[in-house]
C-alpha positions as CSV (number, residue, x, y, z in Angstrom):
1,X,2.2,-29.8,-28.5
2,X,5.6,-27.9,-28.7
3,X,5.9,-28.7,-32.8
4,X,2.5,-26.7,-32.4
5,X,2.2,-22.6,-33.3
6,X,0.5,-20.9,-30.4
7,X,-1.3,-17.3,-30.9
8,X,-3.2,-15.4,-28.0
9,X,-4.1,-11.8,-27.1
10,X,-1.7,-11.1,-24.5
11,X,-3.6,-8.2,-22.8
12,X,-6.9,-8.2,-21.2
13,X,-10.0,-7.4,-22.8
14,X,-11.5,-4.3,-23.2
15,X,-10.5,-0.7,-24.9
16,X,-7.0,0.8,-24.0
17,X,-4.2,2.6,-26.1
18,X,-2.6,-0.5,-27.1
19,X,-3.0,-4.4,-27.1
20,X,-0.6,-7.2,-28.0
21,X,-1.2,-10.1,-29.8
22,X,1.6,-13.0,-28.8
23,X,2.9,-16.1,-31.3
24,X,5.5,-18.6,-30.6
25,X,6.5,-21.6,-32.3
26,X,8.3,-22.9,-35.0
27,X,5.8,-21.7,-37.8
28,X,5.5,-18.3,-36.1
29,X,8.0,-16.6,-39.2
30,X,5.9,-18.0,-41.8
31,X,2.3,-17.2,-40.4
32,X,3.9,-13.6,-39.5
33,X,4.7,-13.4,-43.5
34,X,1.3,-14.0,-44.5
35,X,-0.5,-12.0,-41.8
36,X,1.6,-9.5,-41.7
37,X,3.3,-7.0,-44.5
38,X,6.9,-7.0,-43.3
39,X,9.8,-5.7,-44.2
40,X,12.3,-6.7,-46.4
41,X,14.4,-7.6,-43.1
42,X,13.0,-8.7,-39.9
43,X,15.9,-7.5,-37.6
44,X,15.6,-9.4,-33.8
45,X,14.5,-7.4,-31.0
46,X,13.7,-4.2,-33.2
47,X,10.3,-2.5,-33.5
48,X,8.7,-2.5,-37.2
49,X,6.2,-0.4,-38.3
50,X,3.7,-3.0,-39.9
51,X,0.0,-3.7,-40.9
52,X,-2.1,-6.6,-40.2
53,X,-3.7,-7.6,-43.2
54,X,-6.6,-10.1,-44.4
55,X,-6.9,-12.8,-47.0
56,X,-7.3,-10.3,-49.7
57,X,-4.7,-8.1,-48.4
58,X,-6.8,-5.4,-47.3
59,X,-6.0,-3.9,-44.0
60,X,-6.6,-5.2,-40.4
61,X,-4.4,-2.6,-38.3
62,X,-1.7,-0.5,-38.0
63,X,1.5,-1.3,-35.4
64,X,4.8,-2.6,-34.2
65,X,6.0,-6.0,-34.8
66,X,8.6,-7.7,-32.6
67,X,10.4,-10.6,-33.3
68,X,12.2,-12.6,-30.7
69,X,14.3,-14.9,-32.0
70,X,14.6,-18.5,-30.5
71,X,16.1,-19.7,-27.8
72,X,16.8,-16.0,-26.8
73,X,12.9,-15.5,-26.1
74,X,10.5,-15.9,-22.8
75,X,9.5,-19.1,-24.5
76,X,12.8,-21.0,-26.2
77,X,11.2,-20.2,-29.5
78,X,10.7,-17.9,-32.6
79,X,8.1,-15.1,-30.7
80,X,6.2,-12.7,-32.8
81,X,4.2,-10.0,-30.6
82,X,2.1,-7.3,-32.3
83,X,1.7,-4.0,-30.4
84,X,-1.7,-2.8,-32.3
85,X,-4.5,-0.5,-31.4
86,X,-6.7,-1.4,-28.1
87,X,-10.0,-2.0,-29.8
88,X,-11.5,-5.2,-29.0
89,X,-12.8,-5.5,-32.3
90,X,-9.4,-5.1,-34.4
91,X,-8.0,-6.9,-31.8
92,X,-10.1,-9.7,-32.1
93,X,-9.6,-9.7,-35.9
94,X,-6.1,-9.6,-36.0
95,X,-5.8,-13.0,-33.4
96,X,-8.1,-15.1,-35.7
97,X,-6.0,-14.2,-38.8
98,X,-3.0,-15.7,-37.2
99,X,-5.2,-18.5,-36.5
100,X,-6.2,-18.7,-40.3
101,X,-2.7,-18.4,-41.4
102,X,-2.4,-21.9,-39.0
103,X,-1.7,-21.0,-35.4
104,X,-3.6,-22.7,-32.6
105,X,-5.4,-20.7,-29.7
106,X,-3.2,-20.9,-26.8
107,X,-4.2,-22.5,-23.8
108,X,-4.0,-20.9,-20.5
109,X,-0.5,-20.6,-19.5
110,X,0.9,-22.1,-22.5
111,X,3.6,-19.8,-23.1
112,X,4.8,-19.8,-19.6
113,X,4.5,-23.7,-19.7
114,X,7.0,-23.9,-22.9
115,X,9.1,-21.9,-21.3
116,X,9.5,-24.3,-18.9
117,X,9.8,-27.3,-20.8
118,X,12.1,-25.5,-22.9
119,X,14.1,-24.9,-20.0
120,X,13.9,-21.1,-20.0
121,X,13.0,-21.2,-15.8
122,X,12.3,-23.8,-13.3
123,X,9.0,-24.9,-12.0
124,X,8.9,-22.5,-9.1
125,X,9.7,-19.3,-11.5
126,X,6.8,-20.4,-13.8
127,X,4.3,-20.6,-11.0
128,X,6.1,-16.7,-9.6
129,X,4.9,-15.2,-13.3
130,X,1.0,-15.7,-11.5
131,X,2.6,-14.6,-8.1
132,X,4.0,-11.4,-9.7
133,X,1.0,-10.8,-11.6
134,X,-1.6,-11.0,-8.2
135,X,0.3,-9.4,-5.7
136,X,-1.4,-7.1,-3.9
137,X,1.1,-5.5,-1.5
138,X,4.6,-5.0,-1.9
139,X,5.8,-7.5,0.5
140,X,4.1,-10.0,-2.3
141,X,5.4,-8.3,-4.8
142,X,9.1,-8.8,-3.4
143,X,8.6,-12.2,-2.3
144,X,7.4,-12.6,-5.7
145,X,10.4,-11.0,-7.7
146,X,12.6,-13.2,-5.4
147,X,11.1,-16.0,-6.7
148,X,10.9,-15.1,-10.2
149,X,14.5,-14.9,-9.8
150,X,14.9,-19.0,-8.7
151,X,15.7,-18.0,-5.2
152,X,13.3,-21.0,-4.2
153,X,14.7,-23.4,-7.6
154,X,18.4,-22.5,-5.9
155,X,17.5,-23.9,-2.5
156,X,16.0,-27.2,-3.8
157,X,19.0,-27.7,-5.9
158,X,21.6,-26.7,-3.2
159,X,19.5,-29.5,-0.8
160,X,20.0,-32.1,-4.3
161,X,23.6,-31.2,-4.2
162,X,24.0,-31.5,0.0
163,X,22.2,-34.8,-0.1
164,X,23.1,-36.7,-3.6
165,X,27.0,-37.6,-2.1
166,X,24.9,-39.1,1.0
167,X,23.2,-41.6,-1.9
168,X,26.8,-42.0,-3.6
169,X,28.1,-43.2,-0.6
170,X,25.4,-45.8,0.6
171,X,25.2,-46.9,-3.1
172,X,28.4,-47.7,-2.9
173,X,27.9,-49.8,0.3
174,X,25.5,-51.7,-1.6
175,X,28.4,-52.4,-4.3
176,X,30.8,-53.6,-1.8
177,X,28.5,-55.8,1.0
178,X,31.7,-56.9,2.6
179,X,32.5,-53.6,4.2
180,X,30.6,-52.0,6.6
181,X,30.2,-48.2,7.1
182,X,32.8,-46.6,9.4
183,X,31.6,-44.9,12.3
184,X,32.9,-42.0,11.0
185,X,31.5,-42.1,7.8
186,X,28.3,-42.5,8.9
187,X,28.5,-39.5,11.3
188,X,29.6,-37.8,8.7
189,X,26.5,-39.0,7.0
190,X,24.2,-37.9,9.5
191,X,25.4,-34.6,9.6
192,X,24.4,-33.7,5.8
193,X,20.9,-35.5,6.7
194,X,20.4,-33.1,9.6
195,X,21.8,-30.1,7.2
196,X,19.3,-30.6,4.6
197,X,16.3,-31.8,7.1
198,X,17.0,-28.4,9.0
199,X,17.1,-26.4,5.3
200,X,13.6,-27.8,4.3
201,X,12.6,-27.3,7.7
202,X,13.2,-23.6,7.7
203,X,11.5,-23.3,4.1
204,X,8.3,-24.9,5.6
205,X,8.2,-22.8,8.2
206,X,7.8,-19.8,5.4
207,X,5.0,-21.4,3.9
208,X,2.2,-19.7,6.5
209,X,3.9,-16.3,5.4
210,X,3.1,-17.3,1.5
211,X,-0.3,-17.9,2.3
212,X,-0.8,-14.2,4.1
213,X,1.4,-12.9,1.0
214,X,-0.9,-14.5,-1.9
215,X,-4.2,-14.7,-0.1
216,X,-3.8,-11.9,2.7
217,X,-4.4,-12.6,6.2
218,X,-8.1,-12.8,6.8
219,X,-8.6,-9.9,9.3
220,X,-12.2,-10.7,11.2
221,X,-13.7,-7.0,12.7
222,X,-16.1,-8.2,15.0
223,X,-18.1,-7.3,18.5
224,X,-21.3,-6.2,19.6
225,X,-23.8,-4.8,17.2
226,X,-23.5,-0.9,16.8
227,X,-20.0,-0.7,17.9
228,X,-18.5,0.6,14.7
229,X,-17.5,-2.2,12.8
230,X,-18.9,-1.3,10.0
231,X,-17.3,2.5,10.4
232,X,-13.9,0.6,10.9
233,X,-14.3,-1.2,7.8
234,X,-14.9,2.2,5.8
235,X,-12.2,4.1,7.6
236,X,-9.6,1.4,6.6
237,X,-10.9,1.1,3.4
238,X,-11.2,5.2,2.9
239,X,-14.3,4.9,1.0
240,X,-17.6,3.8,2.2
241,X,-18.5,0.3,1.3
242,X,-20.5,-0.7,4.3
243,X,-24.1,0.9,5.2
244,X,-23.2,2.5,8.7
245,X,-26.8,3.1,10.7
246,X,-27.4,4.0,14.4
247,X,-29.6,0.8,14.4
248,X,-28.9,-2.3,15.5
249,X,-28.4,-5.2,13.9
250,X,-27.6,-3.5,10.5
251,X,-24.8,-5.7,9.1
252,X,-26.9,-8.7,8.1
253,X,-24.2,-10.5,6.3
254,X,-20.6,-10.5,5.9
255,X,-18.5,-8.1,3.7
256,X,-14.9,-8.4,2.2
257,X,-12.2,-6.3,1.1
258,X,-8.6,-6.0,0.7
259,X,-6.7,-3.5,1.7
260,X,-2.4,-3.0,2.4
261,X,-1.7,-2.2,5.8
262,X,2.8,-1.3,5.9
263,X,2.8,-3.9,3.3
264,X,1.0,-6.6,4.4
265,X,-2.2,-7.7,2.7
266,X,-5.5,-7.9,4.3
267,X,-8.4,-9.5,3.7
268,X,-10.9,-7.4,5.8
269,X,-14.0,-8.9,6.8
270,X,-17.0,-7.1,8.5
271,X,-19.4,-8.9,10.3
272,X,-22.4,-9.2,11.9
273,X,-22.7,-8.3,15.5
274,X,-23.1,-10.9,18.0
275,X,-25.8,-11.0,20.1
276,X,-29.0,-13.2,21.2
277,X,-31.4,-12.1,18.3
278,X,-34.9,-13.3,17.2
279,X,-34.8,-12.7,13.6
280,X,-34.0,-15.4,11.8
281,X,-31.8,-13.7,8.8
282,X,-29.7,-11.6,11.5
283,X,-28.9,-15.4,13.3
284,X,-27.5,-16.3,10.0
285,X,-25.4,-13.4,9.3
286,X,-24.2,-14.0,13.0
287,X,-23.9,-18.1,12.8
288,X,-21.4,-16.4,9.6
289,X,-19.9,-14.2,11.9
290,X,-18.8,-17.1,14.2
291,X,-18.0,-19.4,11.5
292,X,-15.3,-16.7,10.3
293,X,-13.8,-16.4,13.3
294,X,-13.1,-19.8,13.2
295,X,-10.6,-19.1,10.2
296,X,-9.5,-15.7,11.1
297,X,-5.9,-14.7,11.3
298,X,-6.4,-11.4,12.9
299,X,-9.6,-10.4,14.8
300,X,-9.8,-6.9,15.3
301,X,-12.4,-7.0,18.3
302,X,-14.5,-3.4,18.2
303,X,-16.0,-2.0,21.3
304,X,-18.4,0.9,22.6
305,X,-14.9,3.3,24.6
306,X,-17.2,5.4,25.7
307,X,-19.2,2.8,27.6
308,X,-18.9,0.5,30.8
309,X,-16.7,-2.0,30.5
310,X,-18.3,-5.7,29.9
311,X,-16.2,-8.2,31.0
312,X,-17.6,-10.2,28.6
313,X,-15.0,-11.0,25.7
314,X,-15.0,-12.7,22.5
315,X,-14.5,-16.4,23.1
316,X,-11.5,-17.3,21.0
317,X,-9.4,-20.2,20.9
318,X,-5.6,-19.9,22.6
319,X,-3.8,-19.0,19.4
320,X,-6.1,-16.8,17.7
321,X,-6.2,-14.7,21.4
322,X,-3.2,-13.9,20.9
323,X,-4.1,-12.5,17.4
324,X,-6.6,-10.0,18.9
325,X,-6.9,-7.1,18.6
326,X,-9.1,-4.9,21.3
327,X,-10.6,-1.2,19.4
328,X,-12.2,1.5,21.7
329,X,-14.4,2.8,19.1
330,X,-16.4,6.6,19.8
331,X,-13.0,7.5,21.5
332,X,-13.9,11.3,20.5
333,X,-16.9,10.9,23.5
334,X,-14.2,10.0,25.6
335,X,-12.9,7.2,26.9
336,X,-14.5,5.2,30.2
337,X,-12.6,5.0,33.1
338,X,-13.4,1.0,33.7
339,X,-11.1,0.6,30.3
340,X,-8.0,1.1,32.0
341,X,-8.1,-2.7,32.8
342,X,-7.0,-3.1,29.2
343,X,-3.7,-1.6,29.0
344,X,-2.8,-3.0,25.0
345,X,-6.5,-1.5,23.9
346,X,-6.2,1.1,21.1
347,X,-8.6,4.2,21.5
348,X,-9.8,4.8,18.2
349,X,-12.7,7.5,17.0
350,X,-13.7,6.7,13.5
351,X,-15.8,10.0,13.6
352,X,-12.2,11.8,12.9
353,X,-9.7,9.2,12.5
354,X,-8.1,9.5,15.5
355,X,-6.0,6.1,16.6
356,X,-5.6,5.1,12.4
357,X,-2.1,4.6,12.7
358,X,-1.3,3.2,15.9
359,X,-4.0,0.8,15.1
360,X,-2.8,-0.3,11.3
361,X,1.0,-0.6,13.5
362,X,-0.7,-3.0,16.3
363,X,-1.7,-4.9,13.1
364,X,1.6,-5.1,11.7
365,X,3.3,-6.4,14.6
366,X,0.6,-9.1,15.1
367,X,1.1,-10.4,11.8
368,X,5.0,-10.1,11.9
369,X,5.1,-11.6,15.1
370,X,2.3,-14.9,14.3
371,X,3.4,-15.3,11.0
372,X,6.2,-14.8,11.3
373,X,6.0,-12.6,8.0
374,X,9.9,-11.5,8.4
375,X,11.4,-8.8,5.9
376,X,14.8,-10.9,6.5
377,X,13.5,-13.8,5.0
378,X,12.5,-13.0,1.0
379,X,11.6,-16.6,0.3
380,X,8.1,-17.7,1.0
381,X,6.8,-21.3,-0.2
382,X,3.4,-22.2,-1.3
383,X,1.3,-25.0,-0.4
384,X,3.2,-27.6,-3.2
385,X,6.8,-26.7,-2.3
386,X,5.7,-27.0,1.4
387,X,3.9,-30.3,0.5
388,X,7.0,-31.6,-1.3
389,X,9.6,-30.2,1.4
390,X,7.8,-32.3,4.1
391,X,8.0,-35.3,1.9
392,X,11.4,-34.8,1.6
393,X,12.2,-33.9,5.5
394,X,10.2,-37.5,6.3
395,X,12.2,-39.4,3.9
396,X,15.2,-37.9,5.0
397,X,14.3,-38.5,8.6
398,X,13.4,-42.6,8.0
399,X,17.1,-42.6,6.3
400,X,18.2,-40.9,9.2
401,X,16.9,-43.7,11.5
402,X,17.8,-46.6,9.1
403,X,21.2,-45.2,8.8
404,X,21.1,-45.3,13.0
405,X,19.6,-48.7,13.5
406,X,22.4,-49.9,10.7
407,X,19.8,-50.9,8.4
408,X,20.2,-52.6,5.0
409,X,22.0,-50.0,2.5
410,X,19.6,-50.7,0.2
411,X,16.5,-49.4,2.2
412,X,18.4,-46.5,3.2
413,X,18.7,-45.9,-0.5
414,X,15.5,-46.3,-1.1
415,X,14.2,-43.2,1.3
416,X,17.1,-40.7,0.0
417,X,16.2,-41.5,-3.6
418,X,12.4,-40.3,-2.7
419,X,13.8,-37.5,-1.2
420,X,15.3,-36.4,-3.8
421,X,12.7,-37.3,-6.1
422,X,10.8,-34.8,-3.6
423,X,13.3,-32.0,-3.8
424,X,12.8,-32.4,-7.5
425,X,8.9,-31.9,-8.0
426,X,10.0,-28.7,-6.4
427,X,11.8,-27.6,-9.7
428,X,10.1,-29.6,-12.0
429,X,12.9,-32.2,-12.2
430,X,11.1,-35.3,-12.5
431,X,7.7,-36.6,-12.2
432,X,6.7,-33.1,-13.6
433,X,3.3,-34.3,-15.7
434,X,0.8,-34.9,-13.0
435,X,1.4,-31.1,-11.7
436,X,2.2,-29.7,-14.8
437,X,-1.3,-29.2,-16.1
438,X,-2.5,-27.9,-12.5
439,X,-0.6,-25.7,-12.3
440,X,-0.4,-23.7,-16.0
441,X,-4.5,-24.2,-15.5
442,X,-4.2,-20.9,-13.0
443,X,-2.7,-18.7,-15.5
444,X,-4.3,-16.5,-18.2
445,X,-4.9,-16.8,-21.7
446,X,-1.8,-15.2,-23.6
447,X,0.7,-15.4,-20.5
């Protein structure tokens, strides 16, 4: 594929000022000369006026023509971009006239994906390109940046470097069978084991924080019906997306959005209220409701302030309690007396705002604190590295044992090899082809 030239529109669809058109490759010089009129000299990394032109040499478009010259481009290669007008028309034409000049349509993530194999950025900076380009807050957007910059890559390979004298050494055992390891060699042994087992360890524990980052934590706004819930949804949101009606039982179904609260994204959910009810399609909405609080992060748990207080709670399991929330909604009627039972509760009126801010901090800190989703702590792993960090802790952890027990060199070998072989899937070291295509599927055409 890499003796292949690629061409893709590199912006999304649709009208705007400008659009680029990408090529890289070995052929992308030579296509450029016939789809393009150029100048005399195509100077690297300069802007040229130029026009796109057709078989006949009539014109396509007007605009400015890059050339990026290989290996000192985002793929290794030659890269030709065009920076034309935004029509999706003239864009369109100007893409299948590189293609009739003899580039191939990129497939999704292509260009990203030769930059890897052309050793422009490691495995974990190819999959930040997608990070970077989804975040949503600006937590995400940091943790994204930091892994853009290899700061995950770095810790994989400083955990190759801590662990690969550990293999040197047993190896050698298994070159010279007459000798037996000292006792202080092997403590010294054990000691990088436990370094690197503790490293991977605190990288896993990041991985809960990349899922809020990427996905957002799912934030469940649930209670009775006609609590507010719906009112709480629009108020956080500032716009109105939910119907809001003094009747019961309004919310039929559930409803999603996602918002930033200090950083942190949310993935809002109203509900359905919860109650005994007759009609069959509101028992579905709330059979939904109950099924998403069973994979809630943060339940935001609304209730009538202005009312008696029910004793009666949401029945939540040990760890999400401690994620929860409690709203006294219609605080502008005033607050019951019988509330005072619930000291953490946050008045709130969503007739005037009222209790916004202290609420959006109360989320903060839950989320900090369960997460934990730590400003200290830029790195945050997805759900690969933390697969192929555990693998490497348990390999490392057998070794450990072996190495204890005074095991055979060779099977201690054996488990330190596959933890590196682990550490390496991180990068992209070895083993790289049954992820590769996984992973380049997520990206979009052009990038």
């Amino acid at each position: 594929m890499l003796n292949d030239t690629i061409a893709a529109i590199s912006t999304s669809m649709g009208e705007a000022a400008i659009s680029v058109v990408r090529m890289s490759g070995p052929q992308a010089l030579r296509i450029a000369a016939q789809a393009f009129k150029l100048p005399l000299k195509l100077t690297p990394r300069f802007a040229h006026l130029v026009s796109a032109i057709d078989s006949a040499g009539g014109p396509i478009d007007h605009g400015l023509l890059l050339h990026f010259k290989g290996p000192a481009s985002y793929t290794g290669e030659d890269v030709i971009e065009f920076h034309g007008h935004g029509g999706v028309l003239v864009t369109q034409r100007v893409l299948e006239r590189l293609l009739a000049c003899g580039a191939r349509s990129a497939e999704p993530g292509e260009f990203t994906q030769r930059a890897f194999l052309n050793g422009k950025m490691d495995l974990t900076q190819a999959e930040a390109v997608m990070d970077l380009i989804h975040a949503q807050s600006t937590l995400a957007l940091r943790a994204a940046n930091e892994q853009l910059g290899g700061a995950i890559g770095r810790e994989a390979q400083a955990m190759q470097q801590e662990i690969i004298p550990v293999l040197a050494h047993i190896e050698a055992y298994i070159d010279f069978p007459e000798e037996d390891i000292s006792p202080e060699t092997g403590a010294d042994l054990l000691k990088r084991i436990d370094s690197v087992i503790e490293r991977a360890q605190k990288l896993i524990a990041t991985s809960e924080q990349g899922r809020i980052l990427r996905h957002g934590a799912r934030t469940v706004i649930s209670g009775a019906p006609n609590v507010g819930k719906s009112s709480l949804l629009n108020v956080l949101l500032g716009f109105e997306r939910a119907i809001v009606s003094p009747t019961a039982g309004t919310t039929r179904d559930t409803i999603e959005e996602i918002i930033q609260v200090h950083g942190i994204p949310l993935r809002l959910v109203d509900t359905a209220g919860l109650r005994e009810s007759s009609d069959d399609i509101e028992r579905v909405g709330i059979q939904r409701t109950e099924r998403e609080l069973d994979r809630a992060d943060l339940v935001i748990e609304v209730v009538d302030g202005s009312s008696p207080r029910n004793p009666a709670r949401l029945t939540l399991s040990p760890e999400l309690a401690s994620r929860r929330i409690l709203v006294l909604n219609k605080a502008d009627l005033g607050i019951h007396p019988s509330w005072s039972a619930e000291p953490k509760a946050i008045p709130l009126s969503c007739l005037n705002g009222e209790g916004i801010e202290p609420l959006r901090d109360a989320i903060r800190e839950v989320i900090a604190h369960a997460g934990p989703l730590a400003a200290d702590h830029p790195i945050a792993i997805n759900a690969r590295h933390k697969a192929a960090f555990e693998r490497s802790a348990e390999r490392l952890r057998a070794a450990r044992a072996a190495l204890e027990r005074n095991e055979a060199p060779e099977f201690i070998a054996l488990e330190i090899r596959e933890a590196l072989q682990a550490l390496g899937d991180v990068i992209g070291q070895v083993d790289v082809e049954r992820i590769l295509d996984v992973i380049f599927s997520t990206f979009c055409i052009g990038k």
